[in-house]
C-alpha positions as CSV (number, residue, x, y, z in Angstrom):
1,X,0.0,0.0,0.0
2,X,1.3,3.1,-1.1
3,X,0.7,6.3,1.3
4,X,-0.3,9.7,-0.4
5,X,1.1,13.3,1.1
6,X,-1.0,16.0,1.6
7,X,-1.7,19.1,3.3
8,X,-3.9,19.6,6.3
9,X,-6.4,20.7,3.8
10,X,-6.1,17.8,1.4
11,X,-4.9,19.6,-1.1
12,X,-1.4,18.1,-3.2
13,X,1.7,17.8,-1.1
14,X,3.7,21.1,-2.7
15,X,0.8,23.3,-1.7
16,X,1.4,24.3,1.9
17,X,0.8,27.5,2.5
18,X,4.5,29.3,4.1
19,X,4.3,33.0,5.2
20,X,6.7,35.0,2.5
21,X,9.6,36.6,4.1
22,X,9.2,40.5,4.9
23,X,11.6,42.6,3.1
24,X,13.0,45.4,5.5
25,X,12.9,48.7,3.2
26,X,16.5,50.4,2.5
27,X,15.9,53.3,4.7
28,X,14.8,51.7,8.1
29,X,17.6,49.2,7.6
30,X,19.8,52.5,7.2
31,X,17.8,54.4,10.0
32,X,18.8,51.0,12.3
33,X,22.6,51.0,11.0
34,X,23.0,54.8,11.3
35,X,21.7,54.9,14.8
36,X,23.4,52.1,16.4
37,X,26.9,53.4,15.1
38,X,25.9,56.9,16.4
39,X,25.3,55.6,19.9
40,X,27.9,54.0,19.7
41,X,30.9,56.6,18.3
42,X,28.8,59.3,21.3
43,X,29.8,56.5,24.4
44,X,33.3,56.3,22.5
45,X,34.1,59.4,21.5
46,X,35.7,58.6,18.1
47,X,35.0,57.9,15.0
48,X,35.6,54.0,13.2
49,X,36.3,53.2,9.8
50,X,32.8,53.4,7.9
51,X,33.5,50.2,5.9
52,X,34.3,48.6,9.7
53,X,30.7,49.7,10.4
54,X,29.3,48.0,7.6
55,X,28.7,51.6,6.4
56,X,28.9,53.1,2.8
57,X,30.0,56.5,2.3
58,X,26.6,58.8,2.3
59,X,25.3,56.4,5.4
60,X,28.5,57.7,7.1
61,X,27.8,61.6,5.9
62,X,24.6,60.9,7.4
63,X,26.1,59.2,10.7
64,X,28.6,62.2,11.5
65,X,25.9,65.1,11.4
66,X,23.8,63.0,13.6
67,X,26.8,63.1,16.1
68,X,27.5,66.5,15.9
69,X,24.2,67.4,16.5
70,X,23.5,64.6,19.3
71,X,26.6,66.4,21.1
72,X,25.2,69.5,21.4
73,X,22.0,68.5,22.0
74,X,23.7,66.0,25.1
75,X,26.0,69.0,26.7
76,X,22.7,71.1,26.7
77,X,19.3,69.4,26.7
78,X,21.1,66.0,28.6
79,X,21.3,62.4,27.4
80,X,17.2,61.8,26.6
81,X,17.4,64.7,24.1
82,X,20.4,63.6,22.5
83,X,18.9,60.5,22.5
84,X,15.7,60.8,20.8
85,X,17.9,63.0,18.2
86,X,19.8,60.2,17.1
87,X,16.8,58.0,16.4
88,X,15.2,61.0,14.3
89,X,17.9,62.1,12.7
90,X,18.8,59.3,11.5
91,X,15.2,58.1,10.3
92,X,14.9,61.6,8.2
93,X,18.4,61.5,6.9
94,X,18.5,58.1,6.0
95,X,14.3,58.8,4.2
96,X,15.8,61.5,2.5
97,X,18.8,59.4,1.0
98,X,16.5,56.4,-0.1
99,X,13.5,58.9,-1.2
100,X,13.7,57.8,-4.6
101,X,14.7,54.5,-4.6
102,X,18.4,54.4,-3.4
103,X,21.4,56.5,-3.5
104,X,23.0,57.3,-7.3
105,X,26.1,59.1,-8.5
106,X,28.8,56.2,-8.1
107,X,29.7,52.9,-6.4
108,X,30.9,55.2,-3.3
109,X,27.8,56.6,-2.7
C-alpha cells in the first residue's frame, strides 16, 4: 500500500501554505545601522572606519551630522534629548537618501 502526502487541507503535497519573508525597506535598515553606530561613536568618542561599520560612504555623511548634533543637544538638553535626536535624525536623513529608490552618483555613494 502506497501512502499519499497532503496538506492539512487535502490539497497536493507542494501546496502548503509558508508566510513570505518581509523585506525590510533600505531606509529603516539604514535608519537601524546609522543609529546604532551613532550611539555608539557618542559613548566612545571617536569615529571607526565606515567600511568597519558596515557603512557606505553617504550612510556615514549621514552618521557624523547626527553626532554632531546629538553632542550639542547632550551637553545642553542631557542624554534623553540627545537621545531621541539620534533616532530621528537618522530616520529623516536616512528617508531623504532612499526617497527615490536608493542612493546614485557612483559605487561610493
Amino acid at each position: 500500500m502506497v501512502a499519499a502526502c497532503a496538506g492539512a487541507g487535502g490539497g497536493s503535497a507542494g501546496a502548503r501554505s509558508t508566510p513570505s519573508p518581509t523585506v525590510t525597506p533600505p531606509e529603516v535598515l539604514c535608519a537601524r545601522i546609522v543609529a546604532h553606530w551613532s550611539r555608539e561613536v557618542l559613548e566612545g568618542g571617536t569615529y571607526g572606519d565606515y567600511q568597519s561599520m558596515g557603512l557606505s560612504n553617504g550612510q556615514y555623511d549621514i552618521l557624523r551630522s547626527v553626532v554632531d548634533a546629538a553632542r550639542a543637544a547632550k551637553k545642553h538638553e542631557g542624554a534623553r534629548a540627545a537621545d531621541e535626536l539620534v533616532d530621528r535624525q537618522s530616520r529623516e536623513g536616512c528617508a531623504s537618501r532612499y526617497r527615490s529608490g536608493g542612493p546614485g552618483g557612483g559605487p561610493w555613494q
